[in-house]
C-alpha positions as CSV (number, residue, x, y, z in Angstrom):
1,X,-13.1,-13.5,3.8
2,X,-13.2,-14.1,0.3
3,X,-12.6,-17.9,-1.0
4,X,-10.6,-17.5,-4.0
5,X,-7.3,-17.6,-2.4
6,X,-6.5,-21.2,-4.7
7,X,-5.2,-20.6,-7.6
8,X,-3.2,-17.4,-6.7
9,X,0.0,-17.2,-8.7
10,X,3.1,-17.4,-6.5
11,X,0.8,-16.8,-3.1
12,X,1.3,-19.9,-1.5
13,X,0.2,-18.8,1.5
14,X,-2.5,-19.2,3.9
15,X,-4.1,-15.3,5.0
16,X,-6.0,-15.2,8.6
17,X,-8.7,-13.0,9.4
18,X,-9.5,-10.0,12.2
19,X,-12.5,-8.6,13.2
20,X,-12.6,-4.8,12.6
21,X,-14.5,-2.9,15.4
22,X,-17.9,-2.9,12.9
23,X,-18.1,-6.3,12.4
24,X,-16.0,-6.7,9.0
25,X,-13.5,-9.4,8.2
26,X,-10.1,-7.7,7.4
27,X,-7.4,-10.6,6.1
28,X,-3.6,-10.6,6.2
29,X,-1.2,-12.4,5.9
30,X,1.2,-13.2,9.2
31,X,4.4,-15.4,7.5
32,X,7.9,-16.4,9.2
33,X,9.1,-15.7,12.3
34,X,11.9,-13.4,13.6
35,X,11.4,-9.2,13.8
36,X,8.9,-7.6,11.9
37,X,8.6,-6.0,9.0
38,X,5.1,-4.6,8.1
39,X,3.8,-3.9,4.5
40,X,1.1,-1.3,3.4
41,X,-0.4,-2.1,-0.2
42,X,-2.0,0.7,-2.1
43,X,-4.8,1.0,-4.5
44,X,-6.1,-1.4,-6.4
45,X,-3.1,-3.7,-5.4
46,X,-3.5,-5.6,-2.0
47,X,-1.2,-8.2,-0.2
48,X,-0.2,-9.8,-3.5
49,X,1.8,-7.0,-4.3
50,X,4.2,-8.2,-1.6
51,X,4.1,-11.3,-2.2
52,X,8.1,-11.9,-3.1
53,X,9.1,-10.1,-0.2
54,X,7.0,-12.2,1.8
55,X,8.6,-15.3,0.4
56,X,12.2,-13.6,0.6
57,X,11.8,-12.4,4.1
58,X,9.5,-15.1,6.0
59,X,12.8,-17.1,6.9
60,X,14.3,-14.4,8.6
61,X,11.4,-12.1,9.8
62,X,7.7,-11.7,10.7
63,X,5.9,-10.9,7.8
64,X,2.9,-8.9,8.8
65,X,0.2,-8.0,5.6
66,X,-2.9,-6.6,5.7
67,X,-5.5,-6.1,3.0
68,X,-7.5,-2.9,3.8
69,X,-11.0,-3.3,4.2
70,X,-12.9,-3.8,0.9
71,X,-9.2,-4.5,-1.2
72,X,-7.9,-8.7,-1.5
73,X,-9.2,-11.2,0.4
74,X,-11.1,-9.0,3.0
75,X,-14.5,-8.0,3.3
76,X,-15.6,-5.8,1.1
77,X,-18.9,-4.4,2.5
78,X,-20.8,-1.9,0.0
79,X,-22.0,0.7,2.5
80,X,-18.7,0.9,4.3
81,X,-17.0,4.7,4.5
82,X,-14.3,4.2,2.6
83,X,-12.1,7.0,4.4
84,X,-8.3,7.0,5.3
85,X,-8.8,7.6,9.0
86,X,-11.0,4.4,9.0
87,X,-8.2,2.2,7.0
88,X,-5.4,4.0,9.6
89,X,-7.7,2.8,12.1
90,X,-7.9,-0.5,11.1
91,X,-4.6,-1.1,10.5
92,X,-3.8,0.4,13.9
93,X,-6.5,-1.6,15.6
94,X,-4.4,-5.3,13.7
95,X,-1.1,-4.1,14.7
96,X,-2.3,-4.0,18.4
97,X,-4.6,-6.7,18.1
98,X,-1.2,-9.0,16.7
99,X,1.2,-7.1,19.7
100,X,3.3,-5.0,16.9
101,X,5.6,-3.0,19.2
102,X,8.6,-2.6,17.3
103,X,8.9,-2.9,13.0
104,X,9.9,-1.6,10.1
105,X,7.1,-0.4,7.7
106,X,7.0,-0.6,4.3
107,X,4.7,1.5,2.3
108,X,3.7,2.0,-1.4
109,X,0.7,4.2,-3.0
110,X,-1.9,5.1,-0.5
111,X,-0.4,2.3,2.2
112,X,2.0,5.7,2.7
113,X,-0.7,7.7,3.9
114,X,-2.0,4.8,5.8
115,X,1.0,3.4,7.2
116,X,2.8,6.6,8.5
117,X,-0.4,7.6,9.8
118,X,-0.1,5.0,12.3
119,X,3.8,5.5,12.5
120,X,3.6,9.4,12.9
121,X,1.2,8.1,16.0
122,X,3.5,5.5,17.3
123,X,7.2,6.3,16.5
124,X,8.5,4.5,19.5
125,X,7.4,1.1,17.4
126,X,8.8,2.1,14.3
127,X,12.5,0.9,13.8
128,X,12.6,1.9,9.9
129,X,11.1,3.0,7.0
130,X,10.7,1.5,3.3
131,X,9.3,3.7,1.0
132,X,8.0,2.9,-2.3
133,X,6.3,5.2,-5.0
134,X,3.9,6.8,-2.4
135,X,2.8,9.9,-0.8
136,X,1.9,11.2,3.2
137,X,1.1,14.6,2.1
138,X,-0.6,16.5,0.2
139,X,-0.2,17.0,-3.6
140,X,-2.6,19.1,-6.1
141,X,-0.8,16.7,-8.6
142,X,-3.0,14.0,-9.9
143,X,-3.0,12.4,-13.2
144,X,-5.7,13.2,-15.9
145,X,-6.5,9.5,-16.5
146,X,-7.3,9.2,-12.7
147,X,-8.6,12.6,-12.1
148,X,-11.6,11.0,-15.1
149,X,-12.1,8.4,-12.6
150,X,-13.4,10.6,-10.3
151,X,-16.0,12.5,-12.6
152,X,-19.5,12.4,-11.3
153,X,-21.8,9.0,-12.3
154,X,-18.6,8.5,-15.1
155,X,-16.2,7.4,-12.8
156,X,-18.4,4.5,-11.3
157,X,-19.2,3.8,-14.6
158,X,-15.5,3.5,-15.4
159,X,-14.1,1.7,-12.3
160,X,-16.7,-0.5,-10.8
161,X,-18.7,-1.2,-14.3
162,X,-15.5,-1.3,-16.3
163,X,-12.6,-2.3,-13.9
164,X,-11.3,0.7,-16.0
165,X,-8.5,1.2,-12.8
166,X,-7.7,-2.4,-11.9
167,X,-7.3,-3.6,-15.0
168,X,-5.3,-0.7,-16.5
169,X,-2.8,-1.0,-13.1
170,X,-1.9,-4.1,-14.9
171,X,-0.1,-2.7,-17.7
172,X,0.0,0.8,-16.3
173,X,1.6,0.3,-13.6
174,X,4.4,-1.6,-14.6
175,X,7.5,-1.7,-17.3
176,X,7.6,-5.2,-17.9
177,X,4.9,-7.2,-19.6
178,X,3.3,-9.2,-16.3
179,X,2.6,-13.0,-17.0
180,X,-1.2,-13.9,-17.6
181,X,-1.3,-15.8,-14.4
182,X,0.2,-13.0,-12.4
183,X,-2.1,-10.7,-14.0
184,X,-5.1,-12.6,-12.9
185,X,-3.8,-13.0,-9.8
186,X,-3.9,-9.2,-9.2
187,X,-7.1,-8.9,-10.8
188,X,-9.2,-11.6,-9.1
189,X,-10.6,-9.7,-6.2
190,X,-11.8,-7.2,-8.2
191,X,-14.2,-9.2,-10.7
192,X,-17.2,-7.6,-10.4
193,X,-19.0,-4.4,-9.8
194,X,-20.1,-5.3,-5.8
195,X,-16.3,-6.4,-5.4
196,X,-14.7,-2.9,-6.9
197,X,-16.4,-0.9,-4.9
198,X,-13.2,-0.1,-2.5
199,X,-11.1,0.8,-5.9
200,X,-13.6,3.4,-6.7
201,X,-13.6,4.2,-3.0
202,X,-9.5,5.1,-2.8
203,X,-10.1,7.0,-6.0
204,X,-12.8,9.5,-4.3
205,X,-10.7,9.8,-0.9
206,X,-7.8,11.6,-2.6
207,X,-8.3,15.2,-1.1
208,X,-7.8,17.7,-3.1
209,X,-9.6,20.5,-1.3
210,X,-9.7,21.2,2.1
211,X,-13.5,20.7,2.0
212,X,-12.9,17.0,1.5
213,X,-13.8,14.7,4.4
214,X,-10.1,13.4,4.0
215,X,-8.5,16.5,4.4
216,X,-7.7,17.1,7.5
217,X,-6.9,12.9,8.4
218,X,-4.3,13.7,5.5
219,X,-3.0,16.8,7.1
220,X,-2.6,14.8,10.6
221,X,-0.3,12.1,8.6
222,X,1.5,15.0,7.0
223,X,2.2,17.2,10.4
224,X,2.9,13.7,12.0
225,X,6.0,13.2,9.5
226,X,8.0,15.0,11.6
227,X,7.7,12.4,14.6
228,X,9.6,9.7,11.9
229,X,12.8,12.6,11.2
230,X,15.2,10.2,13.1
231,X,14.0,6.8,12.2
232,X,15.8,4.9,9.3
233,X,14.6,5.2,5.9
234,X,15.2,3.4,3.0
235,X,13.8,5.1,-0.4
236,X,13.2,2.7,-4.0
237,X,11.8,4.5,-6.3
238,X,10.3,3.7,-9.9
239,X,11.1,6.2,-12.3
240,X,8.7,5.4,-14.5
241,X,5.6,5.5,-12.1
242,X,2.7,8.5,-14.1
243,X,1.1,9.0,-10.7
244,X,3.7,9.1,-7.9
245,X,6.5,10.9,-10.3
246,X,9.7,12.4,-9.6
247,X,8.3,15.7,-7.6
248,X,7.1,13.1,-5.1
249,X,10.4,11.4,-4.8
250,X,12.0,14.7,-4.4
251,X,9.6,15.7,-1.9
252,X,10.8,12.8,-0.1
253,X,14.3,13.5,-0.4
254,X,13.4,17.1,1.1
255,X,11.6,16.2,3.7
256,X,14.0,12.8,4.8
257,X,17.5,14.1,3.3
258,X,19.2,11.6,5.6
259,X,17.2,9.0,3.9
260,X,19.1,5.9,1.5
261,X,17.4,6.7,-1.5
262,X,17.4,4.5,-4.7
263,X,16.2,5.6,-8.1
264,X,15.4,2.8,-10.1
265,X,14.9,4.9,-13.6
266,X,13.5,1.8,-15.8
267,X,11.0,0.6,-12.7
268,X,7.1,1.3,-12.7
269,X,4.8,2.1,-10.3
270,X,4.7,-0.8,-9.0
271,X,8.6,-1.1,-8.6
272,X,8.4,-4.4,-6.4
273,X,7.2,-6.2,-10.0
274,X,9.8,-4.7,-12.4
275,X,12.5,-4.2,-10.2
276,X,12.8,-6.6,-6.8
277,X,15.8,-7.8,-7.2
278,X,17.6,-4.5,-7.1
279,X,15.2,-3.3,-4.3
280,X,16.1,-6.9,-2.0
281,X,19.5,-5.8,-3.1
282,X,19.3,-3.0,-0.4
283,X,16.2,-3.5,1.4
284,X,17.9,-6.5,3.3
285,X,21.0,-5.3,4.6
286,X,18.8,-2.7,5.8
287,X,16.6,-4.8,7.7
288,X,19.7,-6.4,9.2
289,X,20.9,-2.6,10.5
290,X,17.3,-1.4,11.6
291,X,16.4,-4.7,13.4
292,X,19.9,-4.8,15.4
């Protein structure tokens, strides 16, 4: 596991470590005590992302949070496939390992595709849904300035040589200026070229043709969608987000139309740092109904 956790703006926590089945160290965090709510971070965020909802919750609930292999604290191993049936499986593999059989999941960016591709699998576990800015399907919608990133030799260049993804997520990502401390804090597992090499990883695995090797693991998570129709499902969304826009939040809303949606039309992508208070607003008394 990585040993910068010191230091960490508003991360006072202490992350533990399990053994994926190759041999890796995958860290999460495992806070409070009560039922559990499980969070799926996307790319290039990682358990940091969640951290106020840890600190809100942990009194009340379990807070279960993995970093997927090669993102935060966890291993990040340079000749690792970097595919999303091998982060479903390791997130399914910690679940088990930590006796997960009943919790609400909450998802945002590729921890959607990730985390309802173990739920789609395991419905009789899932007691709700919390959905933020994500996707568990596929989209031939992708965003010039990341579509770059995945140009030949250029994108590389860009996201591991440049931090020309992490970085930009900073400001990108987000409607309100973050603080220079919490900044750095999202930033400091990705400092180097050997350490981005997950970031640039996610960015390849978007499928986009059925020839991709994620293809069909996507089209599983997407077929499997229909296994969550009666489960609880809460829906904030960022209105502001350039990647997961408003066709995904109405694809969503098609898809779930029984879901509590909430449109936050100021938020960012990452609608957990400009927005928490309105999303704890209704993501507790949710909890509360889902975990009765």
């Amino acid at each position: 596991m990585e040993r910068f956790s010191s230091g960490l703006a508003q991360y006072p926590f202490t992350p533990k470590t399990f053994q994926t089945a190759d041999g890796h160290q995958l860290s999460y965090l495992d806070e409070g005590t009560g039922p559990t709510v499980v969070m799926a971070h996307g790319n290039p965020s990682w358990s940091y992302l969640y951290r106020n909802l840890v600190t809100a919750l942990k009194s009340d609930y379990r807070c279960l949070v993995p970093d997927h292999l090669g993102c935060g604290l966890s291993d990040k191993p340079q000749d690792y496939p970097y595919l999303l049936q091998n982060h479903i499986d390791n997130f399914t593999a910690l679940l088990d390992n930590q006796g997960i059989e009943r919790c609400v999941l909450v998802v945002h960016d590729w921890g959607g595709a990730i985390g309802m591709g173990w739920a789609g699998q395991y419905p009789e576990r899932v007691a709700g849904l919390v959905v933020l800015n994500t996707a568990a399907f596929h989209s031939r919608h992708i965003p010039l300035r990341i579509a770059v990133c995945r140009w030949p030799l250029l994108g590389a260049l860009l996201v591991r040589g440049l931090n020309g993804f992490a970085l930009p997520a900073t400001f990108m990502a987000v409607r309100k200026r973050m603080q220079p401390e919490i900044k750095a804090s999202f930033l400091a597992p990705y400092n180097n070229w050997a350490r981005r090499v997950a970031v640039h990883g996610f960015v390849q695995d978007i499928p986009l043709q059925a020839s991709h090797p994620s293809w069909n693991s996507l089209s599983r998570v997407e077929d499997s969608l229909t296994q969550l129709q009666d489960k609880p499902m809460l829906i904030c969304w960022g209105g502001k987000d350039f990647c997961f826009n408003d066709h995904f939040y109405a694809e969503w809303r098609r898809r779930f139309p029984h879901a509590e949606a909430h449109y936050f039309p100021e938020a960012g992508h990452y609608v957990l740092e400009d927005a928490l208070p309105q999303v704890l607003e209704q993501l507790q008394p949710f909890l509360l109904r889902c975990h009765v």
